[in-house]
C-alpha positions as CSV (number, residue, x, y, z in Angstrom):
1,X,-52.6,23.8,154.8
2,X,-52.5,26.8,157.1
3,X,-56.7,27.2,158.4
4,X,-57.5,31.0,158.5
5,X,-60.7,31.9,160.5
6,X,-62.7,31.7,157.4
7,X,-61.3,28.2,156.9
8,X,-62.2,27.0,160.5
9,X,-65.4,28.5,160.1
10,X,-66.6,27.0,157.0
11,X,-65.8,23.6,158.6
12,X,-67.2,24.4,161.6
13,X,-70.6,25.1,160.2
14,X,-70.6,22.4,157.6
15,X,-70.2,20.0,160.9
16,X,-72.9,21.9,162.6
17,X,-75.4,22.4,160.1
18,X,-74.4,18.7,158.3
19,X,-78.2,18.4,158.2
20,X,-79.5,21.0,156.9
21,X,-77.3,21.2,153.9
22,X,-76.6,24.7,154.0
23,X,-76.4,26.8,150.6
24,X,-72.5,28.8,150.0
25,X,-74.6,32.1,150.3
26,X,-75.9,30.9,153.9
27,X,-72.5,30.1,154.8
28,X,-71.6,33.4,153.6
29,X,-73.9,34.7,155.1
30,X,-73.0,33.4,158.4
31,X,-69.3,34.7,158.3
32,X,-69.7,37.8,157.0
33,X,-68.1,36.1,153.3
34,X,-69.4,36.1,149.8
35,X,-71.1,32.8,148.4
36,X,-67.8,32.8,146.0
37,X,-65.4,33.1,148.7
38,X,-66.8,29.9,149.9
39,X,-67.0,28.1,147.1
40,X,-63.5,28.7,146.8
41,X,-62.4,28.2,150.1
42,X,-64.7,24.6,149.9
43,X,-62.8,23.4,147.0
44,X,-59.2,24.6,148.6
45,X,-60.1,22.8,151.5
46,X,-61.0,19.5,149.2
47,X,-58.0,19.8,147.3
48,X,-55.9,19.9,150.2
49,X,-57.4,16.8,151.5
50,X,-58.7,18.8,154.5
51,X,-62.6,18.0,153.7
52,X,-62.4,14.7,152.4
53,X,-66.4,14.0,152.3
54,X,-70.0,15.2,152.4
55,X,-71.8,12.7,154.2
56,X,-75.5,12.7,155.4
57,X,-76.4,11.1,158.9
58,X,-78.9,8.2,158.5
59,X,-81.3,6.7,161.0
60,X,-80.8,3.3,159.3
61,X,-84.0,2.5,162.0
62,X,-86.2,5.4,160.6
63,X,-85.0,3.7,157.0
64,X,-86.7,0.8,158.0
65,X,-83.3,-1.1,157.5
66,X,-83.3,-3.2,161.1
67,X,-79.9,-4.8,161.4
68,X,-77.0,-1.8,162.5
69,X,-74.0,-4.2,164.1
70,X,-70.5,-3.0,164.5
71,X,-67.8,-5.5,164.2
72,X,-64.4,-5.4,166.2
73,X,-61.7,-7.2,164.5
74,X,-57.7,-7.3,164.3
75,X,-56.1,-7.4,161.2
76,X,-51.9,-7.0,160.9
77,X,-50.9,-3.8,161.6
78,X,-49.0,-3.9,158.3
79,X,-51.9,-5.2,155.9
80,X,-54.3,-2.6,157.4
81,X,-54.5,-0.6,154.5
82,X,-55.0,-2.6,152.2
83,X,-57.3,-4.6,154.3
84,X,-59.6,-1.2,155.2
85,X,-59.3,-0.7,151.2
86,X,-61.0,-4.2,150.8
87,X,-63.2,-4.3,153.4
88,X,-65.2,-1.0,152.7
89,X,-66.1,-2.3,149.4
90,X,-68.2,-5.5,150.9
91,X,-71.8,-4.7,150.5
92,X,-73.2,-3.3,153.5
93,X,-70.1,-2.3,155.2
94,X,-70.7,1.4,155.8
95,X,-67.8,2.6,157.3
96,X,-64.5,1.2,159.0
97,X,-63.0,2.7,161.5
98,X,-58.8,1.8,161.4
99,X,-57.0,2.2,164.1
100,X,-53.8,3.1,165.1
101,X,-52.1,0.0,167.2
102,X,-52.6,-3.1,169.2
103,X,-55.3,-5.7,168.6
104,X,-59.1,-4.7,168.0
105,X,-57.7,-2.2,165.5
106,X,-60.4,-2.1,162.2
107,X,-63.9,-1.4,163.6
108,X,-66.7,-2.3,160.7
109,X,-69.9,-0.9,160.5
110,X,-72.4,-3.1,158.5
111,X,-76.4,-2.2,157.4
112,X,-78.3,-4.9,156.6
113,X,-82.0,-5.3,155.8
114,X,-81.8,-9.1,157.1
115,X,-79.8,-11.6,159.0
116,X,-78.5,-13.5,156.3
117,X,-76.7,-10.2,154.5
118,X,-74.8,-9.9,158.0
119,X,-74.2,-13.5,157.8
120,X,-72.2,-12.9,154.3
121,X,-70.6,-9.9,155.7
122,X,-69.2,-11.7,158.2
123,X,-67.8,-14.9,155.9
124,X,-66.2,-11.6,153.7
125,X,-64.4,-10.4,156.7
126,X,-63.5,-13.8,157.6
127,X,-62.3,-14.2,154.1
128,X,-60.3,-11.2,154.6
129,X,-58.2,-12.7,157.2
130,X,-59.9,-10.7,159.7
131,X,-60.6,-11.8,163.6
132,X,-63.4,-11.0,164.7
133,X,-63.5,-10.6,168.1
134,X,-67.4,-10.2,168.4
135,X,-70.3,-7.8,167.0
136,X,-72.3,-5.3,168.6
137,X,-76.1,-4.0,168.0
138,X,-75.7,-0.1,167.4
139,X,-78.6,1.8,168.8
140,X,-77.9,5.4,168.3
141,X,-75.0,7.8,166.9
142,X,-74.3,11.2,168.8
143,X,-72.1,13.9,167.0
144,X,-70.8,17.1,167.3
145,X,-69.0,19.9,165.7
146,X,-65.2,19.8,166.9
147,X,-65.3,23.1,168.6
148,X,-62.0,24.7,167.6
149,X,-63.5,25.0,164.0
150,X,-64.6,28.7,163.4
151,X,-66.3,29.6,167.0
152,X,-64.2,32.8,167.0
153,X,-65.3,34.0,163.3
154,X,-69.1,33.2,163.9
155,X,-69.1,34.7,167.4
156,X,-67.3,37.9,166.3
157,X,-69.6,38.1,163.2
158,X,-72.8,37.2,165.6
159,X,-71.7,40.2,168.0
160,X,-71.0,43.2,164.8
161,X,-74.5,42.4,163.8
């Protein structure tokens, strides 16, 4: 799918305003678009696989849920798929992470309230044929917007106003 400047800036601000779950008139607003342009230009964007998700940002620490570990592990390049497919569905796996070559390739993040949940996780990976190379203790997330999304269409629509 070819991005336009409306395209790029509908992503941009969904990634920049990911908490404040912005209405379609705000984002309209915003660009200089109507509330039905971006409604249409959202499901475009889903239908072309482009936006894949809506997904909040948790502070699994302000949730009171204590354990936040992410697991390195190799899996065979060529079962990866299937593997990621498999491994996702574990409860308390909350995202994995595949990537592209070499060993260390599937990163697993797992939320669990106590230590014996991350215990099971862990005997599910195993079971999955994984290696797990070790865990780590996640402390804090930091995201941005990518920039290249829609800088141009909200600065030129900041600057006519």
């Amino acid at each position: 799918m070819n991005l336009d400047p409306t395209d790029r800036a509908v992503l941009y601000l969904l990634q920049e305003e990911s908490q404040t779950r912005l209405t379609h008139d705000e984002i309209g607003d915003r660009i200089g678009v109507s509330s039905s342009t971006v409604s249409n230009r959202l499901r475009e964007l889903k239908e072309t696989g482009v936006l894949q998700d809506y997904r909040p940002e948790i502070d699994y620490e302000a949730a009171e849920i204590p354990h936040h570990l992410l697991f390195i592990c190799t899996t065979p390049i060529a079962d990866r798929k299937a593997i990621c497919e498999r491994t996702i569905d574990i409860p308390g796996v909350v995202n994995v992470r595949e990537l592209l070559t070499g060993t260390r390739n599937l990163h697993v993040e797992v939320v669990a309230t106590d230590a014996s949940k991350i215990e099971t996780v862990t005997e599910e990976l195993d079971a999955l044929g994984l290696e797990i190379h070790g865990s780590e203790i996640l402390r804090s997330n930091y995201y941005q917007p990518f920039d290249q999304f829609g800088t141009e269409e909200l600065d030129s629509k900041t600057e006519s106003e």
